[in-house]
DOGULO-353378 format. One record per residue (C-alpha): residue number from 1; residue in one letter; x, z, y. Coordinates in steps of 0.1 Angstrom, whole numbers, plus 5000, padded with zeros to 4 digits. Example, Ala and Ser with C-alpha at 12.3 -4.5 7.8 and 13.67 -1.06 7.14 Angstrom:
REC num residuo    u    w    v
REC   1       A 5123 5078 4955
REC   2       S 5137 5071 4989
***
This chain:
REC num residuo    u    w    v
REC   1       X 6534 3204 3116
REC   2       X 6555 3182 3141
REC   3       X 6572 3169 3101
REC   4       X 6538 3162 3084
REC   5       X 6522 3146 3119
REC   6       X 6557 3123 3115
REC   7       X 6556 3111 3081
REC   8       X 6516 3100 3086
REC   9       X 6528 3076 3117
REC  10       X 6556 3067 3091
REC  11       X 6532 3059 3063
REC  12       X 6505 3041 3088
REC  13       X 6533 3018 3099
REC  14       X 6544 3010 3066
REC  15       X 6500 3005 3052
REC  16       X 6500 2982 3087
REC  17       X 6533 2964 3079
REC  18       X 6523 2957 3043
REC  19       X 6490 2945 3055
REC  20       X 6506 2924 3079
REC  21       X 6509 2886 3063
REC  22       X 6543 2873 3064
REC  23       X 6556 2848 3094
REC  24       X 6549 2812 3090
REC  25       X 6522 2817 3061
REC  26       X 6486 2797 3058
REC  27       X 6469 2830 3064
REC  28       X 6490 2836 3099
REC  29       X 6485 2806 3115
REC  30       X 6446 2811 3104
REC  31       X 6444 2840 3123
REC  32       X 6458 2825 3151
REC  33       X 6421 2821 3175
REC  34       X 6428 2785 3184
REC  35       X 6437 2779 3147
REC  36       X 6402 2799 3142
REC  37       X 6383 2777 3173
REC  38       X 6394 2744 3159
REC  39       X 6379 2755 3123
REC  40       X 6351 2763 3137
REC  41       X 6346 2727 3156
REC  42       X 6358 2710 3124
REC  43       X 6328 2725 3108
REC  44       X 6307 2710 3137
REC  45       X 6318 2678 3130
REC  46       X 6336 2679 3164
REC  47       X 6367 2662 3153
REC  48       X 6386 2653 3190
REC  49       X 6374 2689 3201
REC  50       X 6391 2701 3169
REC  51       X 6425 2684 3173
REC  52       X 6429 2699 3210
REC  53       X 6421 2733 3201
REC  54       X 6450 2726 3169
REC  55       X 6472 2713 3193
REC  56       X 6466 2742 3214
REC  57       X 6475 2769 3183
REC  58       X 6511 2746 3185
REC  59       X 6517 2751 3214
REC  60       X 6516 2792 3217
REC  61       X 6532 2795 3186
REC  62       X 6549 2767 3176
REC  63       X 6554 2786 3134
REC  64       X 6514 2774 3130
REC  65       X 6524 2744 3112
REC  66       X 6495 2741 3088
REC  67       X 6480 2731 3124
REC  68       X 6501 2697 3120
REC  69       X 6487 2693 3084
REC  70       X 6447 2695 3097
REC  71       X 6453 2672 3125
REC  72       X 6472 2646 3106
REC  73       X 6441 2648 3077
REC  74       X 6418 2650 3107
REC  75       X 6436 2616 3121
REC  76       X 6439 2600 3087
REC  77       X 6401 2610 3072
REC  78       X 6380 2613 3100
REC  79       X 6390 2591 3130
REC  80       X 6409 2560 3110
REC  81       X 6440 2564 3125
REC  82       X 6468 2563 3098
REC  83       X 6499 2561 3128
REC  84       X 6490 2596 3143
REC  85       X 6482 2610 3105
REC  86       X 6515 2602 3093
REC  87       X 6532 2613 3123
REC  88       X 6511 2646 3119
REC  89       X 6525 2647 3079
REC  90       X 6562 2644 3088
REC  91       X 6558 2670 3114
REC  92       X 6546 2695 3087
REC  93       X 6563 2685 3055
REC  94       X 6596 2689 3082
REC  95       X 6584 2723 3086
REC  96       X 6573 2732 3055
REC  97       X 6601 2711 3034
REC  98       X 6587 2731 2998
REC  99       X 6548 2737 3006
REC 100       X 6526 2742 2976
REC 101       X 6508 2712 2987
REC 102       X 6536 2688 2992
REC 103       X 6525 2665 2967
REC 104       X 6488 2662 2981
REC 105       X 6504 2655 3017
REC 106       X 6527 2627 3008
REC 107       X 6502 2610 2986
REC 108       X 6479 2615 3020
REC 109       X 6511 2597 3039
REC 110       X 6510 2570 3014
REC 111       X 6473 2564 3019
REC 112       X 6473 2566 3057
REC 113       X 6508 2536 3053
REC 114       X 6482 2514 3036
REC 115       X 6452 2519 3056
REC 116       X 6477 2505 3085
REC 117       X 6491 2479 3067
REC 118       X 6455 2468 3056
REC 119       X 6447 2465 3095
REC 120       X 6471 2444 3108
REC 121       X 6466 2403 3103
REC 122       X 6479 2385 3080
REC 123       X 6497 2416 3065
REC 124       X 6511 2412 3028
REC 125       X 6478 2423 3010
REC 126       X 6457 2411 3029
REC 127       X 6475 2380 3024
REC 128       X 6476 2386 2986
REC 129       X 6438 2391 2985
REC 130       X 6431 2360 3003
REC 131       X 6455 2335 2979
REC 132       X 6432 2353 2952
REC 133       X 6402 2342 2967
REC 134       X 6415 2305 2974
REC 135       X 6427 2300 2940
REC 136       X 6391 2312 2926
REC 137       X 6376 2289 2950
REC 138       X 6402 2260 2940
REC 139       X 6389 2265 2903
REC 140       X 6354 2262 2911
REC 141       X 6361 2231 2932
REC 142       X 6380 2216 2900
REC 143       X 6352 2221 2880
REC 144       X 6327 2207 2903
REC 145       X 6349 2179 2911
REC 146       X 6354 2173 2870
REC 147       X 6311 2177 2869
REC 148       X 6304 2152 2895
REC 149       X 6328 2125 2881
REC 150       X 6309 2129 2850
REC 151       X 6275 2123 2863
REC 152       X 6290 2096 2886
REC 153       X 6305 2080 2850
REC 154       X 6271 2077 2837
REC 155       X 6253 2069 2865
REC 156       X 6275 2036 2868
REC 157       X 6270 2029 2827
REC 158       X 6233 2029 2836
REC 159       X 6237 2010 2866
REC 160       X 6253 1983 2846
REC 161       X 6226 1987 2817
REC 162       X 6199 1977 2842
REC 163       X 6220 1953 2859
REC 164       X 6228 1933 2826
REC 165       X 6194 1932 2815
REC 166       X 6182 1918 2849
REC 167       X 6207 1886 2846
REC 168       X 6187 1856 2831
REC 169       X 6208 1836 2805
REC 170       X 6226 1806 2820
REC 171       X 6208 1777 2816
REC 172       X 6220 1748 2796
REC 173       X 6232 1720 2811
REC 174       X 6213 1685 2809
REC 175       X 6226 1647 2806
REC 176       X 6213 1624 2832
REC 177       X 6199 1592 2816
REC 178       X 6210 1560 2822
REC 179       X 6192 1548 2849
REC 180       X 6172 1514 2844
REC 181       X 6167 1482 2864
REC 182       X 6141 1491 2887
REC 183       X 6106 1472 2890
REC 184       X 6102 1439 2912
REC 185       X 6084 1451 2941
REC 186       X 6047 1437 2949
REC 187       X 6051 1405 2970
REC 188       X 6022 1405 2999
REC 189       X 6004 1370 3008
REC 190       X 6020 1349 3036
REC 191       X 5989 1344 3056
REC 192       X 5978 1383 3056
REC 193       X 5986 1400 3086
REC 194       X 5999 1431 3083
REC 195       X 5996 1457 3108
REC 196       X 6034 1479 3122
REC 197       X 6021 1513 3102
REC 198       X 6012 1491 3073
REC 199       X 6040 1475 3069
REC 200       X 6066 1507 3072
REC 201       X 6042 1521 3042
REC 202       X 6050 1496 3025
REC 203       X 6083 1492 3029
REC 204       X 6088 1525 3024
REC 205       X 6068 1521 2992
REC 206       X 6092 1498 2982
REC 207       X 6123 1515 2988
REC 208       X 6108 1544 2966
REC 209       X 6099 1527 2938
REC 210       X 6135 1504 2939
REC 211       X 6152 1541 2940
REC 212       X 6130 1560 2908
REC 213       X 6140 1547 2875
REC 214       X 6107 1539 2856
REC 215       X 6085 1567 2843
REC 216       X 6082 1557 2805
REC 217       X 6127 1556 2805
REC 218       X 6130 1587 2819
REC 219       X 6139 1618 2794
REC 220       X 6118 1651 2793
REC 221       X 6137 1676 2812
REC 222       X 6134 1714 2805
REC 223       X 6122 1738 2836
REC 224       X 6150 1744 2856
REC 225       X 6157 1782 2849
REC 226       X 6158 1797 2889
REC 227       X 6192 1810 2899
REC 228       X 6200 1851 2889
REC 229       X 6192 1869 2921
REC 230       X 6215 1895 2938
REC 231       X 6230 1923 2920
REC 232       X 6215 1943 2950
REC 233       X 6186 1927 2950
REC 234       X 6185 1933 2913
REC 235       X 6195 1964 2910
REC 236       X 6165 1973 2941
REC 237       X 6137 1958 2922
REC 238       X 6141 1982 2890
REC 239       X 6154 2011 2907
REC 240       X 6141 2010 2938
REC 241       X 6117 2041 2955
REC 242       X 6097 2039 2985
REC 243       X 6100 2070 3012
REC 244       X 6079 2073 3043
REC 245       X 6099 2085 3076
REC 246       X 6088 2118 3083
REC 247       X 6094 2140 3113
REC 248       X 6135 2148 3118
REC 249       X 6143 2120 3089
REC 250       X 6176 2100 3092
REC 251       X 6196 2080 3072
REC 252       X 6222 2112 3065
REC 253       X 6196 2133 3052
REC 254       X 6178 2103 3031
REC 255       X 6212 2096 3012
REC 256       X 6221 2134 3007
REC 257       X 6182 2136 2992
REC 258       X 6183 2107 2966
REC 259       X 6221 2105 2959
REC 260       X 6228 2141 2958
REC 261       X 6259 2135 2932
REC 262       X 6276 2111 2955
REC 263       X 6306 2114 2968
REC 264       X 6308 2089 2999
REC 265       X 6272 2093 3014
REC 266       X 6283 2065 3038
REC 267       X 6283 2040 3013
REC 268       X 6248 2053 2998
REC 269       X 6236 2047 3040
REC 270       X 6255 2013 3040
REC 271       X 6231 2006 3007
REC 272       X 6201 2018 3023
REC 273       X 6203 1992 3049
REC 274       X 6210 1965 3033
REC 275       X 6182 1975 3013
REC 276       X 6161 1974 3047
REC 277       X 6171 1950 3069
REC 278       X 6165 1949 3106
REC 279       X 6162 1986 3101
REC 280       X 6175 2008 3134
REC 281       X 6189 2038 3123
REC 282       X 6191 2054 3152
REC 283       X 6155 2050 3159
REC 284       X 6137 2058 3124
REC 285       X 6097 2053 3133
REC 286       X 6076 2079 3118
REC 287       X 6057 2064 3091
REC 288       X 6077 2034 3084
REC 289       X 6086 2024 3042
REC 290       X 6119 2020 3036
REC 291       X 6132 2009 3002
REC 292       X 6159 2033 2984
REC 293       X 6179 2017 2962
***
């Protein structure tokens, strides 16, 4: 009886042995309770409470190394901090040099190297990113630059349209004629007395009509064609619009509404105010006209 009693310890601690799941395997450091406790916060979305109660399984057995994997996923997943997850990685790929999951975990390393390098300043990608973005934007500006000078191109043919067909032709250029001995003046009588004012009249009468050639010798003359006026001046009586001052108006926002292609606004104010002189353009009154070229 004492034999048979014998062999069933025997076989029970051989059943418990093979039962028993080897050292430093996933499913011994799960059994570990703080291993257990800091699944169980995981699962609660209690992340910092999670990582103590990991560091905790460490601790009192330091073979628990799936522990360093959790953390460092915990780190690199759930709390954005890629340092401490790839410090947690190296811990348990040092431990665990030919884990089944070795693959996963460095690419996790690798993810958690560019997260950091994506948060410092100026860092190589970022930098990358941002001479992407400026050489988009330098495109754009070309082709708005290449736009504008178009519309500019034209508006200065048209400007030279109108202003050609404002100038009057020169007018053609006329021969005096000779002049011809002027009249004998009107002699007065000796005896009449002539009064001061009568006699400046008439000596003033006299000097005129010494000075003017006769009427019947002098040539017909054309109408003298009146001088071109201004290009401005020109150019303002075609093109020209009226605005009103309104509330908040000034001079900026007038030239940025009716020149919106140009590309030196303070020549299009220097314009307006020659169009408008005597006009203060610091003190625009409301409901003034102004003329816009």
């Amino acid at each position: 009886m004492y034999k048979s009693l014998l062999a069933a310890l025997l076989a029970a601690l051989v059943l418990s042995s093979c039962q028993q799941a080897p050292p430093g395997s996933d499913a011994e450091d799960e059994r570990n309770p703080f291993f257990r406790q800091a699944s169980k916060d995981v699962a609660d979305l209690n992340y910092p409470a999670a990582i103590k109660q990991f560091e905790k399984a460490i601790a009192t057995n330091p073979t628990v190394v799936k522990a360093y994997l959790q953390i460092g996923l915990l780190y690199g997943d759930k709390l954005g901090d890629p340092i401490s997850a790839i410090y947690f990685f190296q811990k348990y790929l040092e431990a665990r040099p030919n884990a089944a999951e070795r693959e996963e975990v460095v690419a996790a390393m690798e993810k958690a190297k560019i997260d950091f390098a994506l948060s410092l300043t100026n860092s190589g990608i970022q930098n990358a990113a941002e001479i992407a973005r400026m050489s988009k934007e330098n495109v754009d500006l070309k082709q708005q630059i290449t736009q504008l000078q178009g519309t500019l191109a034209a508006k200065e043919a048209q400007v030279s349209q109108v202003a050609g067909a404002a100038t009057p032709p020169k007018a053609t250029a006329v021969v005096p004629a000779t002049p011809v001995t002027p009249s004998t003046p009107v002699a007065t009588a000796p005896s009449e007395k002539k009064s001061p004012t009568k006699t400046t009249a008439a000596r003033n009468t006299t000097a005129k009509t010494s000075e003017s050639p006769a009427k019947t010798d002098i040539p017909s003359v054309p109408a003298a064609t009146p001088p071109a006026a201004p290009a401005d001046v020109a150019s303002l009586s075609t093109d020209a619009k009226q605005h009103t001052i309104g509330s908040g108006d000034t001079l900026w926002k007038l030239a940025k509404k009716y020149y919106p292609a140009s590309l030196d606004l303070n020549e299009e104010i220097a314009k307006i105010k020659t169009a408008n002189p005597g006009l203060n353009d610091r003190n625009l009154k409301i409901g003034t006209v102004i003329n816009i070229p």
